[in-house]
Backbone as CSV, one residue per row, in Angstrom:
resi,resn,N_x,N_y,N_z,CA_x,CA_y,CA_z,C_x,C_y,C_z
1,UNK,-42.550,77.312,-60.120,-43.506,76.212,-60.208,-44.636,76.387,-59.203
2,UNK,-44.120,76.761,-57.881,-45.323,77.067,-56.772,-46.336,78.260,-57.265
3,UNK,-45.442,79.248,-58.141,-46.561,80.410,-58.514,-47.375,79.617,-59.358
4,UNK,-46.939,78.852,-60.365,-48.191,77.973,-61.429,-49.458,77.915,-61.563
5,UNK,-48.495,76.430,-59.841,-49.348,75.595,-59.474,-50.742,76.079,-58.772
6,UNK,-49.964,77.149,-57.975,-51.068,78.130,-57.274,-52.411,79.191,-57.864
7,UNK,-51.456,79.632,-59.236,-52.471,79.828,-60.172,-53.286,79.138,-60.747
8,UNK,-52.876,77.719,-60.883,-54.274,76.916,-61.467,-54.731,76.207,-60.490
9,UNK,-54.661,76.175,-59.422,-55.595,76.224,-58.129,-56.531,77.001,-58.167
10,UNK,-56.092,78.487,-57.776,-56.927,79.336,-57.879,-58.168,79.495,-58.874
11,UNK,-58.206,79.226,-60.462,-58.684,79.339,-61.534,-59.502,77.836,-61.223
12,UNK,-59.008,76.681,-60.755,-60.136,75.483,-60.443,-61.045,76.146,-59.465
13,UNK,-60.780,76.158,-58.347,-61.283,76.757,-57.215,-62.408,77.783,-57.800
14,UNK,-62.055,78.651,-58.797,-63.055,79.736,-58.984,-64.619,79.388,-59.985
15,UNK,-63.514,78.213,-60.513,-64.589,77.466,-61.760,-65.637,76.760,-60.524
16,UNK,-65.217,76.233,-59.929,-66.177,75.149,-59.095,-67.222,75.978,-58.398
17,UNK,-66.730,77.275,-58.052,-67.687,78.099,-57.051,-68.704,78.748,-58.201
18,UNK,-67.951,79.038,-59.684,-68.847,79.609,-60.272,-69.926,78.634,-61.195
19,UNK,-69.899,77.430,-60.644,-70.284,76.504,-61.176,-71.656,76.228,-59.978
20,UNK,-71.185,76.234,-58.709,-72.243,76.066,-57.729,-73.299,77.239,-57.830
21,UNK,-72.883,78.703,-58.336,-73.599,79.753,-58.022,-72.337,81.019,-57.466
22,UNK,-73.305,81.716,-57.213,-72.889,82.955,-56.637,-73.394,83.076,-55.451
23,UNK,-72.533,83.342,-54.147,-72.816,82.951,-52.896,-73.408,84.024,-52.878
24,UNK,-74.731,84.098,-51.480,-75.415,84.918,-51.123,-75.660,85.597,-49.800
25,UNK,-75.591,84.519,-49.326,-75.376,84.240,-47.661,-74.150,85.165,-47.264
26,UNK,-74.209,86.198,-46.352,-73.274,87.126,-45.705,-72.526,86.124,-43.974
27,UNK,-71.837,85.922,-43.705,-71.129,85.290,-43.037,-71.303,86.180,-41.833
28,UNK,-71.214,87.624,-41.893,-71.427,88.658,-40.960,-73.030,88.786,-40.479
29,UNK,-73.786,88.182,-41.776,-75.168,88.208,-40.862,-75.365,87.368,-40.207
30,UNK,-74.856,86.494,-39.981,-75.086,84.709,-39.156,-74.563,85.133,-37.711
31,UNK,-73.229,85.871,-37.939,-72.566,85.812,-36.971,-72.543,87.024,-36.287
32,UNK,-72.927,88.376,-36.787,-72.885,89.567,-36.487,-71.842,90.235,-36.736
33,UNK,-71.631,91.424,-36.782,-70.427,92.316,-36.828,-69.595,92.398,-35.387
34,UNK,-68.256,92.637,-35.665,-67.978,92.903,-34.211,-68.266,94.595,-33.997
35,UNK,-68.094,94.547,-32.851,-67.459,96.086,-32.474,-66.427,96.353,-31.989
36,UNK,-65.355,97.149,-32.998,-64.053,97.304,-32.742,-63.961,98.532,-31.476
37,UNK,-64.629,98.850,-31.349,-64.392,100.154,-30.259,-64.616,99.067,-28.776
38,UNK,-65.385,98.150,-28.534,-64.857,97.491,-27.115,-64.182,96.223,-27.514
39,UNK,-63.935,95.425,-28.848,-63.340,94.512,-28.800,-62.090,94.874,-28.789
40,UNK,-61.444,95.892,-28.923,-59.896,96.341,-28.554,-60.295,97.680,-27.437
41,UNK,-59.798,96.749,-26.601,-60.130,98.087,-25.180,-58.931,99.188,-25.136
42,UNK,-59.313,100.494,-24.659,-58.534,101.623,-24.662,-57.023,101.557,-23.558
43,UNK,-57.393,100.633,-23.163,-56.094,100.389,-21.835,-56.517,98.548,-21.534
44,UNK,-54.907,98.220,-21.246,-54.844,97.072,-21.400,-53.383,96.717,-20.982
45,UNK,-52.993,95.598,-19.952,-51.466,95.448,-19.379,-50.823,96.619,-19.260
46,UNK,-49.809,96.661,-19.529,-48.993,98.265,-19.549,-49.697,99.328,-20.494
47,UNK,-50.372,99.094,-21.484,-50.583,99.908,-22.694,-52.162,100.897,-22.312
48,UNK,-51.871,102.097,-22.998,-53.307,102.924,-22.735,-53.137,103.741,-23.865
49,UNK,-54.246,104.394,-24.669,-54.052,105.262,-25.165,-52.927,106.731,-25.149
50,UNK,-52.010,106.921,-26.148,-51.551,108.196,-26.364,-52.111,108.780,-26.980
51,UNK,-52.878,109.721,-25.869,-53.804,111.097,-26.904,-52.838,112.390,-27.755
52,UNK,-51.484,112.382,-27.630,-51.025,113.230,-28.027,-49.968,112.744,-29.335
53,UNK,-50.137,111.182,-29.989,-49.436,111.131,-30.754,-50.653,110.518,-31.704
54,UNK,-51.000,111.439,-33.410,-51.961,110.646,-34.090,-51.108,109.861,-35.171
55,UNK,-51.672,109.452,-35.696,-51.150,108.241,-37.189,-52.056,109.088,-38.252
56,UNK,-50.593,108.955,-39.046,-50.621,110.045,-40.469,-52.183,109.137,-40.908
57,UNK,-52.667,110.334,-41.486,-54.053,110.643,-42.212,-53.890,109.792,-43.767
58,UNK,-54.911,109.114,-44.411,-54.623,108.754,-45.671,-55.065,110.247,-46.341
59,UNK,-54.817,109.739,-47.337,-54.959,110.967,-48.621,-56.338,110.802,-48.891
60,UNK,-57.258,111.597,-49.363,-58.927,111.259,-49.582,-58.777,110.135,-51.258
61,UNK,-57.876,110.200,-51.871,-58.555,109.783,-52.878,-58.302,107.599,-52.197
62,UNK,-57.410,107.405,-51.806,-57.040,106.375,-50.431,-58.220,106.237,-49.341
63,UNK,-58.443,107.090,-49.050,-59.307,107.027,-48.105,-60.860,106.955,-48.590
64,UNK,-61.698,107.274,-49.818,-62.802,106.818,-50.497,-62.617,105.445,-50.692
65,UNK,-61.334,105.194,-51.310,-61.250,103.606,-51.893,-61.522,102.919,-49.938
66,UNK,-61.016,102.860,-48.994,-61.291,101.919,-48.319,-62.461,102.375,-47.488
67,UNK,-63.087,103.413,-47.606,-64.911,103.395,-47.460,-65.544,102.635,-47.882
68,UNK,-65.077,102.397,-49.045,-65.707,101.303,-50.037,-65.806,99.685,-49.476
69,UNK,-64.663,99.770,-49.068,-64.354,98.741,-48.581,-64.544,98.084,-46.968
70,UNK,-64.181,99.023,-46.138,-64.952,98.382,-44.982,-65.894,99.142,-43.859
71,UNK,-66.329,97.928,-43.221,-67.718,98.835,-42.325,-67.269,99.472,-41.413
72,UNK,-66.234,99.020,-40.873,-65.220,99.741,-39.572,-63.587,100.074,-39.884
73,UNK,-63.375,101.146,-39.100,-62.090,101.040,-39.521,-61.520,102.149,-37.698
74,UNK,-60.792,101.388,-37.018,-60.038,101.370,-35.724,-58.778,101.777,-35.842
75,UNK,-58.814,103.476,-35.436,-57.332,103.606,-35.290,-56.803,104.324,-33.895
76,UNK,-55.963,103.723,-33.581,-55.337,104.133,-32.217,-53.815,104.129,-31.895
77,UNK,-53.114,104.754,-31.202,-52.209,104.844,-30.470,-52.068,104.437,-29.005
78,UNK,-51.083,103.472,-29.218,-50.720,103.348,-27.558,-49.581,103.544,-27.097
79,UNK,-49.566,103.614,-25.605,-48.710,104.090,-24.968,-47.747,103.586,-23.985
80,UNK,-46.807,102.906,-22.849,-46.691,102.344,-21.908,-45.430,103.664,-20.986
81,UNK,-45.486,103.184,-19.930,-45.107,103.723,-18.766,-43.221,103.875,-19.380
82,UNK,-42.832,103.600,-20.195,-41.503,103.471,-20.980,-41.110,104.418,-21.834
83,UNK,-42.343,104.967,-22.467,-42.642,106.092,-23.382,-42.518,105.082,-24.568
84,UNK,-42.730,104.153,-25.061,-42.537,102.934,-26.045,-44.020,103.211,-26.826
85,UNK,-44.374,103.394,-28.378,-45.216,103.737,-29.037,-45.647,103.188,-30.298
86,UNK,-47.205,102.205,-29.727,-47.284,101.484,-30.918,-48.648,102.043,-31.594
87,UNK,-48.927,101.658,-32.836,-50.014,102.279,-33.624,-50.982,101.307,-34.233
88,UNK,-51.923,101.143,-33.403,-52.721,99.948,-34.222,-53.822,100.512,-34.861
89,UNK,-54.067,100.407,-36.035,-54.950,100.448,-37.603,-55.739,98.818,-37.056
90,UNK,-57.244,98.285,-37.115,-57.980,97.454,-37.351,-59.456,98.004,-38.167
91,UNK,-59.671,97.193,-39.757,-60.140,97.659,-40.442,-61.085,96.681,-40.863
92,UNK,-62.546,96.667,-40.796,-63.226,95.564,-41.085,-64.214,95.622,-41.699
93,UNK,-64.281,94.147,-42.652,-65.354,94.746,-43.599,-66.153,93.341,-43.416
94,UNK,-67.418,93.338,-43.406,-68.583,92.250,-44.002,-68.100,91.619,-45.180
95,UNK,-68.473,92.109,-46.019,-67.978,91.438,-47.611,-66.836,90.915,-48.009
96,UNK,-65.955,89.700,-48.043,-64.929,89.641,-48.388,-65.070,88.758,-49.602
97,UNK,-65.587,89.591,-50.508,-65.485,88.896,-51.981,-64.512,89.516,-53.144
98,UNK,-64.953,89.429,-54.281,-63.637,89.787,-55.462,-64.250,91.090,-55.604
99,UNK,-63.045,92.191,-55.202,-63.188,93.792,-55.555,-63.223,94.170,-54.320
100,UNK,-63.616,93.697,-53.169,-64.193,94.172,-51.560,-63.249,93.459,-50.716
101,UNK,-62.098,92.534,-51.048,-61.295,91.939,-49.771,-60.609,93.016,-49.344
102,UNK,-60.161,92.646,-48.554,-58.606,93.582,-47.658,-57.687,94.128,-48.447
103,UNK,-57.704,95.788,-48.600,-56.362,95.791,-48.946,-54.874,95.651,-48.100
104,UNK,-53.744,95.109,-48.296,-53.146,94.724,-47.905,-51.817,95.763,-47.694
105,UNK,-51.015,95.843,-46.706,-50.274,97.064,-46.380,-49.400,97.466,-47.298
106,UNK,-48.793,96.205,-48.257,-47.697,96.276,-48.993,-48.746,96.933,-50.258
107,UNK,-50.181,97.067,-50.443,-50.451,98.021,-51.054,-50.891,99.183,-50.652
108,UNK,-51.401,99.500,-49.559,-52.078,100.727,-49.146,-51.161,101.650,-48.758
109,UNK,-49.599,101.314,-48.317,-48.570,101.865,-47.879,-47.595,102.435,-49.138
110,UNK,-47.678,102.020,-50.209,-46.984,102.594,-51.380,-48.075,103.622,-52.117
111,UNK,-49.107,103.445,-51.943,-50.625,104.536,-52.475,-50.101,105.843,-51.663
112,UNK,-49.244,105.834,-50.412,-49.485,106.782,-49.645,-47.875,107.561,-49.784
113,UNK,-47.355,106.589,-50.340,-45.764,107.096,-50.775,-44.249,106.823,-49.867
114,UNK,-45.134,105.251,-49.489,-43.955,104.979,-48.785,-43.206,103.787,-49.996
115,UNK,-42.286,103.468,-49.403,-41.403,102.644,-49.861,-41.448,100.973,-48.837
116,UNK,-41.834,100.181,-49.344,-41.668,98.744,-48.870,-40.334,98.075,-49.022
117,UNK,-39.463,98.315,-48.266,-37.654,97.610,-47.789,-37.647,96.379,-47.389
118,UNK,-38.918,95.782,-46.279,-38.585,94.823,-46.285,-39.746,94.111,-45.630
119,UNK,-39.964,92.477,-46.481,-41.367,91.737,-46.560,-40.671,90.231,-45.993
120,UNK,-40.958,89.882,-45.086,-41.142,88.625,-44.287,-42.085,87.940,-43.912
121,UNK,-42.469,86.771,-43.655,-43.164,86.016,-42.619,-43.089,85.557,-42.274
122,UNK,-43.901,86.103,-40.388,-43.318,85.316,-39.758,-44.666,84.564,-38.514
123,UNK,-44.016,83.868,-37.703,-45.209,83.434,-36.663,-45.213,83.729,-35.107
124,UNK,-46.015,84.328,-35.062,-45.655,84.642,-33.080,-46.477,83.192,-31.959
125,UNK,-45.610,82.827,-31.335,-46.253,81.833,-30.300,-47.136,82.782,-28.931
126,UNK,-47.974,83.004,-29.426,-48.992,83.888,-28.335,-49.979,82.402,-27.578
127,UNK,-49.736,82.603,-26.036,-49.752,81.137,-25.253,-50.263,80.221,-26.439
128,UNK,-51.165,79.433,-26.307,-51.234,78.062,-26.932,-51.746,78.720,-28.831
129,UNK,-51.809,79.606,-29.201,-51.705,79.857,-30.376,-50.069,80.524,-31.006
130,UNK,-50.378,79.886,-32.084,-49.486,80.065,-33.422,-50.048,81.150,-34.620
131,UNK,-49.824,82.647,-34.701,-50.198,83.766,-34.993,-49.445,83.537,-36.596
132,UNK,-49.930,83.638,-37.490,-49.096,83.948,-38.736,-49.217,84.515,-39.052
133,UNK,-48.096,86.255,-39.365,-48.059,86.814,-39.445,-47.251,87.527,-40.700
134,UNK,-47.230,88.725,-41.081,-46.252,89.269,-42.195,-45.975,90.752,-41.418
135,UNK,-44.335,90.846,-41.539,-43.747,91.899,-40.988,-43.111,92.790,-42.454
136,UNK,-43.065,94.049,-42.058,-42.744,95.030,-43.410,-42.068,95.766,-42.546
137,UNK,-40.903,96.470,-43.617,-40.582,97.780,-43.077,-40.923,98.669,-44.035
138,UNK,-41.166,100.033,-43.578,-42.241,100.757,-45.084,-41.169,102.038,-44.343
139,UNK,-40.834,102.920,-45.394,-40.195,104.129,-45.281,-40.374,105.136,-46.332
140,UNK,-40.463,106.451,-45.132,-41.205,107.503,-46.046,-39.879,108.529,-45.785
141,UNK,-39.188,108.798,-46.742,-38.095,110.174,-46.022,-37.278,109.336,-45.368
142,UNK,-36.965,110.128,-44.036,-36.430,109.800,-42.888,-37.624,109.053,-41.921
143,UNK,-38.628,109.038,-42.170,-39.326,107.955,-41.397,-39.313,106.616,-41.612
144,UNK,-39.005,105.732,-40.626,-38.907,104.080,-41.041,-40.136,103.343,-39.977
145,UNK,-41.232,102.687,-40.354,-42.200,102.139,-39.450,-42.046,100.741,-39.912
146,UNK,-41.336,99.587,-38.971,-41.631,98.655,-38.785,-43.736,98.218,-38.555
147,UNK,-43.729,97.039,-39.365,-44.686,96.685,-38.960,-45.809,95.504,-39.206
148,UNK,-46.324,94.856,-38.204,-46.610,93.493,-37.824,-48.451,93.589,-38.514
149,UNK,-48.929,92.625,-39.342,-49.721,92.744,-39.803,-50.498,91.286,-40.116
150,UNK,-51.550,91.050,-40.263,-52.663,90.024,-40.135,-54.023,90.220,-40.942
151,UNK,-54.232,88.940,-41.195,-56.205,89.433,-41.781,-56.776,88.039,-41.809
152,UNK,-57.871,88.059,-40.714,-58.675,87.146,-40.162,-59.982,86.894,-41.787
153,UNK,-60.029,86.223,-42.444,-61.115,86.085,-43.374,-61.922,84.905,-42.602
154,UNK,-63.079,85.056,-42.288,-63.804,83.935,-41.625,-63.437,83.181,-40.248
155,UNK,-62.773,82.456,-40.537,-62.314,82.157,-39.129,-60.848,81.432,-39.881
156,UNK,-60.024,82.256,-40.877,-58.757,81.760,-40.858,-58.215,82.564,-41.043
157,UNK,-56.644,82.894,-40.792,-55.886,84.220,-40.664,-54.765,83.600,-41.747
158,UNK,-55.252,84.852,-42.363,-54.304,84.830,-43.927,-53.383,86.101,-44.236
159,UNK,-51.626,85.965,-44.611,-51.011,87.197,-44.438,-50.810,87.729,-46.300
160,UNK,-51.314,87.095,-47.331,-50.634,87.104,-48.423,-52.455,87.035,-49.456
161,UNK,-52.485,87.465,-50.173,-53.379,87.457,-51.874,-53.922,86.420,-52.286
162,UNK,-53.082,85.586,-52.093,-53.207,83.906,-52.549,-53.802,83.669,-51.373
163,UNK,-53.369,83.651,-50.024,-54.320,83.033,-49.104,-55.534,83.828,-49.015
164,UNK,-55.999,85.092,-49.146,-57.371,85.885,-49.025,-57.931,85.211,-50.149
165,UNK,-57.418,85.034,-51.044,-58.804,84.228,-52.385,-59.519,82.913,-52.015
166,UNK,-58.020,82.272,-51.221,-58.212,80.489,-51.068,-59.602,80.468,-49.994
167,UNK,-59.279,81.574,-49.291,-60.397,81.671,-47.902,-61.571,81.997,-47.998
168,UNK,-61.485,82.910,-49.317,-63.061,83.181,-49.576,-63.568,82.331,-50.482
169,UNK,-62.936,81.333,-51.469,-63.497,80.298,-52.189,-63.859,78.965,-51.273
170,UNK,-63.411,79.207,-50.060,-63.805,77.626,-49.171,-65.095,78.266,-48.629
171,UNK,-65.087,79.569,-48.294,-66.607,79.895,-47.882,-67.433,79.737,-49.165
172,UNK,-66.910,80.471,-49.932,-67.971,80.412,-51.335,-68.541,78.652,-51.897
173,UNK,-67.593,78.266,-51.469,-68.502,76.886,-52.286,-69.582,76.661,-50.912
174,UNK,-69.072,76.822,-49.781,-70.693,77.116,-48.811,-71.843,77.504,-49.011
175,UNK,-71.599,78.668,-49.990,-72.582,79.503,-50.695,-72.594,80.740,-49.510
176,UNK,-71.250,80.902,-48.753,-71.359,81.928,-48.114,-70.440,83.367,-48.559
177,UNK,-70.602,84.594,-47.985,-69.666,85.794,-48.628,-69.131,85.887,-46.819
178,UNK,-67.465,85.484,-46.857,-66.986,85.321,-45.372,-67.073,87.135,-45.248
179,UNK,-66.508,87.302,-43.934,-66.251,89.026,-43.725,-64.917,88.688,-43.499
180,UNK,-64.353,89.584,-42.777,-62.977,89.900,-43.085,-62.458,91.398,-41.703
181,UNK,-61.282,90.764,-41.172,-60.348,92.057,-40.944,-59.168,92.110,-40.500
182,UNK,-59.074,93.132,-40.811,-57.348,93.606,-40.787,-56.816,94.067,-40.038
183,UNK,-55.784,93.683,-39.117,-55.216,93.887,-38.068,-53.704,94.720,-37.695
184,UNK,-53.337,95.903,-37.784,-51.694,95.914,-38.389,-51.357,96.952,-36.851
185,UNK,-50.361,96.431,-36.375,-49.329,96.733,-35.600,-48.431,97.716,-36.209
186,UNK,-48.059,98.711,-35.826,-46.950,99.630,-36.457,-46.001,100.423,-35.187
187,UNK,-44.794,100.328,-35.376,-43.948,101.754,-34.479,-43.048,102.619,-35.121
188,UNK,-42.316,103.413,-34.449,-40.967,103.925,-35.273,-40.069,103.543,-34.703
189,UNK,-39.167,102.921,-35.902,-38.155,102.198,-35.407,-37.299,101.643,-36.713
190,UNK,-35.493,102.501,-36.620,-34.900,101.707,-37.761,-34.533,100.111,-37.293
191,UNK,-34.686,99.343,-36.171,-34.434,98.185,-36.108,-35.251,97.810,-36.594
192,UNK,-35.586,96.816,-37.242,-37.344,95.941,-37.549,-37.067,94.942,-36.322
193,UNK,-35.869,94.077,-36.057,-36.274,93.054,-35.045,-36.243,93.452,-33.752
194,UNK,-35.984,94.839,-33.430,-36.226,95.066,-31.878,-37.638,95.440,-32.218
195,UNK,-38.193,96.035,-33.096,-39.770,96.914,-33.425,-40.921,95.558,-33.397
196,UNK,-40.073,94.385,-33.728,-41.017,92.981,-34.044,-41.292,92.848,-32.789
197,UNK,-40.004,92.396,-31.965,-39.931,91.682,-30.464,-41.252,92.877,-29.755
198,UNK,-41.372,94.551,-29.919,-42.186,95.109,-29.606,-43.395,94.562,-29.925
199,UNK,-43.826,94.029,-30.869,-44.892,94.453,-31.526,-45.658,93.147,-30.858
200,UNK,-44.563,92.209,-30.854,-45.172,90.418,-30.853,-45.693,90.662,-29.061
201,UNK,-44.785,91.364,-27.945,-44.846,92.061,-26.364,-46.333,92.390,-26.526
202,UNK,-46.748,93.910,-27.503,-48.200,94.154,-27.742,-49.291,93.394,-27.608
203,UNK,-49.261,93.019,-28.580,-49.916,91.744,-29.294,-50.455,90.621,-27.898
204,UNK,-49.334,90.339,-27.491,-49.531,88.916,-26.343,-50.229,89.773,-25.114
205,UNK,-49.974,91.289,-24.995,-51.100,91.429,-23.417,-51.881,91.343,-24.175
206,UNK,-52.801,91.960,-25.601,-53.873,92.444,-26.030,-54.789,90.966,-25.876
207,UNK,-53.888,89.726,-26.510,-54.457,89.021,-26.517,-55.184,88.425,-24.915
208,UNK,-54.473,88.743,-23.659,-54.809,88.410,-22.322,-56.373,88.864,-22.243
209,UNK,-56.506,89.842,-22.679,-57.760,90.808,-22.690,-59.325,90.286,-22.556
210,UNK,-58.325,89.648,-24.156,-59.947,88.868,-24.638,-60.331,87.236,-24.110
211,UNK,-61.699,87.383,-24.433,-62.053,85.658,-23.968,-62.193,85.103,-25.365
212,UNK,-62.648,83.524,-25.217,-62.185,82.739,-26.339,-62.940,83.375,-27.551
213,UNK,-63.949,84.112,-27.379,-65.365,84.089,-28.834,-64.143,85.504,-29.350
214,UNK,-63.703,86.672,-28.704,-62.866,86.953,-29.568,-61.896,87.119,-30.015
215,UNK,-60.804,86.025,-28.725,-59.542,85.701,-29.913,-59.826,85.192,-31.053
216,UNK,-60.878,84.048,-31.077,-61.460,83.429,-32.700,-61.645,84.166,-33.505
217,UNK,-62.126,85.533,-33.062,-62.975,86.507,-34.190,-61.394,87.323,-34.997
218,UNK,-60.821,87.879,-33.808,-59.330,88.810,-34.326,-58.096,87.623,-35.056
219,UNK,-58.005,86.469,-33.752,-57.168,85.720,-34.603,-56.582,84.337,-35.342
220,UNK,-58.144,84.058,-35.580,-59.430,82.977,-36.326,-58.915,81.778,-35.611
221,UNK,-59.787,80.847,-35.595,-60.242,79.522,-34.983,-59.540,77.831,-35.582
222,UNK,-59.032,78.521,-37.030,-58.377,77.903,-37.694,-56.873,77.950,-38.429
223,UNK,-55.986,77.188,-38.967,-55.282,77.512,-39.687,-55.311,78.165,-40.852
224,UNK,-54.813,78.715,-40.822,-54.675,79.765,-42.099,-53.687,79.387,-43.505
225,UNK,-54.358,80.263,-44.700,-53.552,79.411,-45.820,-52.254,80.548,-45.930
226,UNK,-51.980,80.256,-47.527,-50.293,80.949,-47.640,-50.153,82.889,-47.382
């Protein structure tokens, strides 16, 4: 009944926007683009870059499709004094309209030939914010990568399809096109809940880092839908 209902939400929602027009207004030109190369700094609490461990390469025909798709795309490895190893992917695009939103891990991770075992959500209490989040375990072979994932559309953080549409139709009846990005945490690890408790540890220095204009920007200003 919730899938339905949600579908003829969606289909009102789309009538009303296509009824106002076709938004024009870029959300990224009002507000600017960020820059992911100093808005996630190279060292931070315990964590610094590992120059000697990279994150598997997409495949080119994977890797055209999300050219397409966003203006930035942030990938790094970190490191701590523990030898403990996390992999953060942040991928961002201006445009978050129909054909140009986020692709989402539980798809970009089976394009690449992994296997999706296991889909949750969940919420991290990072100080006075409430993070909503979606955790996966994706396995390739003998590789198993837990991993913690997010996508800021405008200023609301949405982990699921249904919430990326809902977010860009509340901008669209604005007459705006929101931007969008994607945030994903990854390690190796067959536990997922010791790899989470890692990931959520990450996450809370990164957030120490920043000041208020860009926790809003990474992990939006508002509640987020489903």
């Amino acid at each position: 009944r919730w899938r339905a209902l949600s579908v003829a939400l969606l289909m009102l929602l789309g009538s009303a926007v296509a009824t106002l027009g076709r938004p024009t207004r870029h959300l990224a030109d009002e507000i600017g683009q960020p820059k992911l190369e100093s808005l996630f700094p190279a060292a931070f609490g315990e964590w610094h870059i590992a120059t000697s461990q990279a994150v598997m390469l997409t495949s080119p025909d994977v890797q055209a499709a999300l050219d397409a798709i966003y203006n930035q795309v942030l990938t790094r490895s970190y490191t701590n004094a523990s030898g403990e190893l996390i992999m953060l992917t942040v991928a961002y695009g201006g445009d978050q309209s129909d054909g140009a939103s986020a692709h989402l891990p539980e798809v970009c991770y089976p394009a690449q030939g992994f296997e999706i075992t296991a889909n949750r959500a969940a919420t991290l209490q990072v100080g006075p914010r409430q993070i909503p989040v979606r955790q996966l375990m994706a396995k390739f072979g003998p590789r198993l990568e837990p991993i913690t994932y997010w996508v800021a559309v405008g200023d609301r953080v949405v982990t699921t399809g249904i919430g990326q549409k809902l977010a860009q139709m509340r901008f669209g009846l604005r007459g705006v096109i929101a931007d969008g990005m994607l945030v994903r945490v990854s390690s190796f690890d067959a536990d997922m809940d010791r790899a989470n408790a890692l990931h959520a540890r990450f996450i809370e220095d990164l957030t120490r880092t920043m000041d208020a204009k860009s926790l809003d920007r990474v992990f939006g200003s508002l509640p987020g839908g489903p």
